[in-house]
C-alpha positions as CSV (number, residue, x, y, z in Angstrom):
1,X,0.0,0.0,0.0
2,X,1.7,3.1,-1.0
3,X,1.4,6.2,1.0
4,X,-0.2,9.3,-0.7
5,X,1.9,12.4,-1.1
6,X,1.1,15.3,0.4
7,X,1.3,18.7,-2.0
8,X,1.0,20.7,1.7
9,X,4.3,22.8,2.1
10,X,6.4,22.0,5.0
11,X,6.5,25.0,7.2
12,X,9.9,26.5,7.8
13,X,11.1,28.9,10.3
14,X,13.1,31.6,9.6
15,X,16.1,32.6,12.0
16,X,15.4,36.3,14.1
17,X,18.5,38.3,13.4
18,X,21.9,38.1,15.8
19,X,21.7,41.3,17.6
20,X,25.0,40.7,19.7
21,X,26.7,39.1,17.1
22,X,30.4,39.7,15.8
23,X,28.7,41.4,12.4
24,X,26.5,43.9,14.0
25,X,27.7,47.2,15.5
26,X,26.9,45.9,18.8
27,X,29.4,42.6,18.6
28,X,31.9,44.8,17.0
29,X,32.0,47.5,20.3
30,X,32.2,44.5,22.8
31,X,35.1,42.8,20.6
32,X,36.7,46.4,19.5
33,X,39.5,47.1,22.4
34,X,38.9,50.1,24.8
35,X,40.8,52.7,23.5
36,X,40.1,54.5,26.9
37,X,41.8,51.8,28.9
38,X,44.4,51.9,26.5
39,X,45.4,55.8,27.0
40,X,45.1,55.1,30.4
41,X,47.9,51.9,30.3
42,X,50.0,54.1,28.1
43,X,49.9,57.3,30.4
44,X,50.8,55.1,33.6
45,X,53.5,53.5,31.8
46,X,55.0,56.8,30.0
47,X,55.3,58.1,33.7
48,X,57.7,55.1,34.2
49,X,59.4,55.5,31.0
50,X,60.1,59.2,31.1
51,X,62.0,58.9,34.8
52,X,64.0,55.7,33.2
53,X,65.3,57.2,30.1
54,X,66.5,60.7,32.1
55,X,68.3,58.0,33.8
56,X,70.1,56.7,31.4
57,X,70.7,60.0,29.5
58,X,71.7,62.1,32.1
59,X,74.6,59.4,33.3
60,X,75.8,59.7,30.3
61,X,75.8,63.2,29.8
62,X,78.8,65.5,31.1
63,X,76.6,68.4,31.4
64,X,73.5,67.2,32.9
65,X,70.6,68.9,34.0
66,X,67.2,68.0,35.2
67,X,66.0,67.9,31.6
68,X,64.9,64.4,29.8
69,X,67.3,65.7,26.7
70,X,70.2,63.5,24.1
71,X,73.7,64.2,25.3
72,X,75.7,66.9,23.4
73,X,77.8,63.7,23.4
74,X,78.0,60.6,25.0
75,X,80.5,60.9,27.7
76,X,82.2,58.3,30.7
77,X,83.1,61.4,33.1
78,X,79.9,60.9,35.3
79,X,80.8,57.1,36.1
80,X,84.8,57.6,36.6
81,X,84.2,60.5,39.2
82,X,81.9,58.0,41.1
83,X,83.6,54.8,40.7
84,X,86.0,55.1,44.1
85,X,85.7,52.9,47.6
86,X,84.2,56.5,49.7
87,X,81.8,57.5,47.1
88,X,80.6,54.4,45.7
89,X,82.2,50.5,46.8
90,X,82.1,50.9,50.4
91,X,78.3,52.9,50.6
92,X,77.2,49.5,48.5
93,X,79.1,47.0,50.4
94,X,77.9,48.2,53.8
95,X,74.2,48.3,51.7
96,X,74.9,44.9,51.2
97,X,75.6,44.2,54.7
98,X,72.5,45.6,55.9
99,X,70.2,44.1,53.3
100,X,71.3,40.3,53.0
101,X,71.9,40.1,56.4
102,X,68.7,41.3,57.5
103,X,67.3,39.0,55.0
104,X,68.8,36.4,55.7
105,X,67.7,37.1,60.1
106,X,64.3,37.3,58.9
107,X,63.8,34.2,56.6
108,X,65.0,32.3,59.5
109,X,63.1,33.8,62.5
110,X,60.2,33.7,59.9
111,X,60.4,29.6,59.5
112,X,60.8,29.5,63.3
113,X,57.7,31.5,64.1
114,X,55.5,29.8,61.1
115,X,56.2,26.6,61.6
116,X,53.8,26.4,64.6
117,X,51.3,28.4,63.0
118,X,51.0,26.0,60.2
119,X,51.3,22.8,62.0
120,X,49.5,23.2,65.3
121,X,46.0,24.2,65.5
122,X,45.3,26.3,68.9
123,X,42.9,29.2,70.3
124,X,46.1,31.4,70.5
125,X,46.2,31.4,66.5
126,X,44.2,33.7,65.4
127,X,45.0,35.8,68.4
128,X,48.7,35.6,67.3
129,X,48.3,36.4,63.4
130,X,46.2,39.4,64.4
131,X,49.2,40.5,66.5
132,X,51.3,40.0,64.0
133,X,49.2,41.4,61.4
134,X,49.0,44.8,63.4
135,X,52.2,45.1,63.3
136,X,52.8,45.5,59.4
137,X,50.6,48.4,60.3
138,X,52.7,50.6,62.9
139,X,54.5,53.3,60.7
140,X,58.6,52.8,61.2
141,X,58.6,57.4,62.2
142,X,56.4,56.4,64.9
143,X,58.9,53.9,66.9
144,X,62.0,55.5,66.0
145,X,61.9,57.4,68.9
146,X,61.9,54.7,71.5
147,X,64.4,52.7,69.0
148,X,66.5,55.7,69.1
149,X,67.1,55.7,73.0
150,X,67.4,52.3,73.7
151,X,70.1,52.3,70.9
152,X,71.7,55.4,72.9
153,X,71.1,53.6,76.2
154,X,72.6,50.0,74.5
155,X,75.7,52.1,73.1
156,X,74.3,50.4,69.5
157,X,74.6,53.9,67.5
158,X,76.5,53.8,64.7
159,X,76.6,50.0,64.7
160,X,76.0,48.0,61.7
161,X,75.4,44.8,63.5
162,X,72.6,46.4,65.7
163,X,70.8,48.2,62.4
164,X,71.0,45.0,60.8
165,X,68.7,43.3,63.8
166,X,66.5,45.8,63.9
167,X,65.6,46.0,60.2
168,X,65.2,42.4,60.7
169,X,62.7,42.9,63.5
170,X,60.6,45.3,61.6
171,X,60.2,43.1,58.3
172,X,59.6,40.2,60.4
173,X,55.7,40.5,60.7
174,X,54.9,41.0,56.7
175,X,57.5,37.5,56.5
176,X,55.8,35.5,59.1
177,X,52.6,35.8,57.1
178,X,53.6,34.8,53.8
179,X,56.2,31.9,55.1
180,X,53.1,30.6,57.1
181,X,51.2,30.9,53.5
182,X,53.7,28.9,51.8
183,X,54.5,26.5,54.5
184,X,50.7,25.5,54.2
185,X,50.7,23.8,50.7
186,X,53.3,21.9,52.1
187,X,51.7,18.4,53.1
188,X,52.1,17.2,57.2
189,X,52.1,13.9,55.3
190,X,55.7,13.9,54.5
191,X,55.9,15.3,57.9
192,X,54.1,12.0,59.4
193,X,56.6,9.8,57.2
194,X,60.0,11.2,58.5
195,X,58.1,11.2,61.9
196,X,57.6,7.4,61.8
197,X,61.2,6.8,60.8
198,X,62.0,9.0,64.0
199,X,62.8,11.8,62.8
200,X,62.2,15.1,65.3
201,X,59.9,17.5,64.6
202,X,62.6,20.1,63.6
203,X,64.6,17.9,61.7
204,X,61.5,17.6,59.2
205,X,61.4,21.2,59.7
206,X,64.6,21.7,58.0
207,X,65.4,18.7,56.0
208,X,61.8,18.2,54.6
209,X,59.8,21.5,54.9
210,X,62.0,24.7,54.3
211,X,63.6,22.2,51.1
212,X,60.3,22.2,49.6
213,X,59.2,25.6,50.2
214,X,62.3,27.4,48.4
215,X,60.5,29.4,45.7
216,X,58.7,30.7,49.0
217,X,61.5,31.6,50.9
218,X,63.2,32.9,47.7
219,X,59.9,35.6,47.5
220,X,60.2,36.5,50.9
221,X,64.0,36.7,51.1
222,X,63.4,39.4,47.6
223,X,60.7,41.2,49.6
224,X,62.7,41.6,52.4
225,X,65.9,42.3,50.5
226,X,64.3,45.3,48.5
227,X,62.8,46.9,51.5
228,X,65.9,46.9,53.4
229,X,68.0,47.8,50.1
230,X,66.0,51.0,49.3
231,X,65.3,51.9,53.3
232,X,66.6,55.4,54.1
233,X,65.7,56.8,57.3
234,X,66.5,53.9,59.7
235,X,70.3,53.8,58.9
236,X,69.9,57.5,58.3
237,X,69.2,58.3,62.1
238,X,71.1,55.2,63.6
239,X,74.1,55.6,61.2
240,X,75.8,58.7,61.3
241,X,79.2,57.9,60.5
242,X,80.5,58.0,56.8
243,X,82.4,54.8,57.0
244,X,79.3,52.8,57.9
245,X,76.5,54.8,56.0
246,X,74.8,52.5,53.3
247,X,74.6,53.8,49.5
248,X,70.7,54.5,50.5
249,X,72.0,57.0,52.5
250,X,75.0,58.5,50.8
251,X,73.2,59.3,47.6
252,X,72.0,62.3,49.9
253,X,75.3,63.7,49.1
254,X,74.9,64.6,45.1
255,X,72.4,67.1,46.8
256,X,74.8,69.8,47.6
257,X,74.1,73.2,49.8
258,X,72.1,76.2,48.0
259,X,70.2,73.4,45.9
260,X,73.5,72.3,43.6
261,X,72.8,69.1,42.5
262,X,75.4,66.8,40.7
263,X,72.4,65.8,38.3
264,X,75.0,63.6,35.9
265,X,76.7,61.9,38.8
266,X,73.6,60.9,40.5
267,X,71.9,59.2,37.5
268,X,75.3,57.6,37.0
269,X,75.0,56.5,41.0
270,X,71.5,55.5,40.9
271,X,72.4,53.1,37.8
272,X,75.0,51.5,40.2
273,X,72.7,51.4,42.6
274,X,69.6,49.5,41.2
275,X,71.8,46.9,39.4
276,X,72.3,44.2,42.7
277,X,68.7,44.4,42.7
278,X,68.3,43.6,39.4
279,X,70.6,40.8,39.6
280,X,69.4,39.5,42.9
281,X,65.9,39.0,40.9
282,X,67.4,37.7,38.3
283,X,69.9,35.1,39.9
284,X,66.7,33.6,42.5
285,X,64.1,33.4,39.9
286,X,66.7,31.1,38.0
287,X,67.4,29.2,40.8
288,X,64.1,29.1,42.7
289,X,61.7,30.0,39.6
290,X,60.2,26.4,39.8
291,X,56.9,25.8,41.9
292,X,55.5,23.6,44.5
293,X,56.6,20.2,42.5
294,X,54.4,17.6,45.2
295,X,52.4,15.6,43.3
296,X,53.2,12.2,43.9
297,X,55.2,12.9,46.9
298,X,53.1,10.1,48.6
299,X,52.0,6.8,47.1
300,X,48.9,4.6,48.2
């Protein structure tokens, strides 16, 4: 039995038109880039470029002024009159000093005071962190005061040793936090294993712990580093001698009396002055640049 064919046209439904789409004016301004945000971007980072490149020019130039300009011509003279141990080698080495040292006090006391934190749940905690956490808050003007008499009462003034400590002390509070963040995604199961083999809790500390947190300890060792590299007013008010000032400090002395300023000789200084930085960075990001590598730590 055949079946009888219909003559009756199939009704067909015809597709409303894309309004957002990417072919009508409306798709095009959502997929078009903000020129707005642009000119913004480029503003912010022509205020960083500007700064830079009279940097560079002016260390170069013989007859600098405070004027991004080329060099009448390209001249050494700014870098040879700096380049001697009283202007320049000894204000960087005792920079140095200061800046891995107290570095290097705070990394430690930081591991020391997280490791508790991170390990051992109590009601003193919170408590603790929030202590710790007002800390970062207190301004360094307002304790200098106090800081400044106990040094005078200690017979610490003038002591690299003693500025060293006490730039370690006031960075400690910003490191405790972020050690206690990155000794967190460390698991307490590899922890548990050196434990059953008898190991002590701070010989998993530092043979288990602080090995796998190194790209963490190289941030906060950076962080702590920079502030410490680029801090002026607490060696300038307990370091008054010039033998022991830090280059932070002795930059102050381009800016000469009746508003003279050594414009060429300070770019050239400043140059000298940002490169350990820069290498620092570049040196622990090679070396420390990988991440938290754990997975598979543990098995079954």
């Amino acid at each position: 039995m055949s079946v009888p064919f219909s003559s009756t046209p199939t009704p067909t439904t015809t597709a409303a038109p894309r309004t957002g789409g990417a072919g009508s004016p409306r798709g095009a301004h959502r997929g078009s880039p903000s020129w707005t945000a642009s000119a913004v971007l480029g503003l912010i980072a022509l205020c960083f470029v500007v700064p830079l490149s009279w940097l560079v020019l002016a260390s170069f130039d013989a007859e600098a002024t405070y004027e991004t300009a080329l060099p009448a011509s390209f001249s050494l003279a700014n870098f040879t009159a700096i380049l001697t141990p009283e202007q320049t080698f000894l204000p960087l080495w005792n920079n140095l000093i200061l800046s891995a040292g107290s570095a290097a006090v705070t990394v430690i006391a930081a591991v020391l005071a997280a490791y508790p934190l991170s390990r051992f749940n109590t009601r003193f905690n919170r408590p603790f962190l929030y202590t710790v956490l007002f800390g970062t808050c207190l301004p360094i003007t307002a304790i200098m005061v106090p800081v400044y008499s106990l040094f005078v009462q200690l017979n610490m003034l003038d002591s690299l040793a003693a500025t060293t400590f006490f730039m370690a002390a006031t960075s400690l509070p910003m490191a405790i936090w972020m050690t206690k963040n990155f000794m967190d995604s460390v698991p307490v199961s590899l922890e548990e294993a050196a434990w059953v083999d008898g190991a002590s809790a701070m010989k998993a500390l530092w043979h288990i712990v602080v090995p796998l947190m190194r790209p963490g300890l190289g941030v906060v060792f950076i962080f702590v580093f920079i502030q410490a590299w680029g801090n002026f007013f607490v060696p300038f008010i307990l370091l008054f001698s010039q033998q022991n000032q830090p280059a932070a400090v002795s930059i102050f002395r381009f800016f000469g009396q009746f508003g003279t300023i050594a414009y060429g000789q300070l770019a050239a200084f400043s140059i000298l002055y940002a490169l350990p930085v820069i290498v620092l960075y570049v040196l622990v990001s090679r070396v420390f640049g990988g991440s938290f590598a754990m997975s598979g730590a543990l098995k079954g």
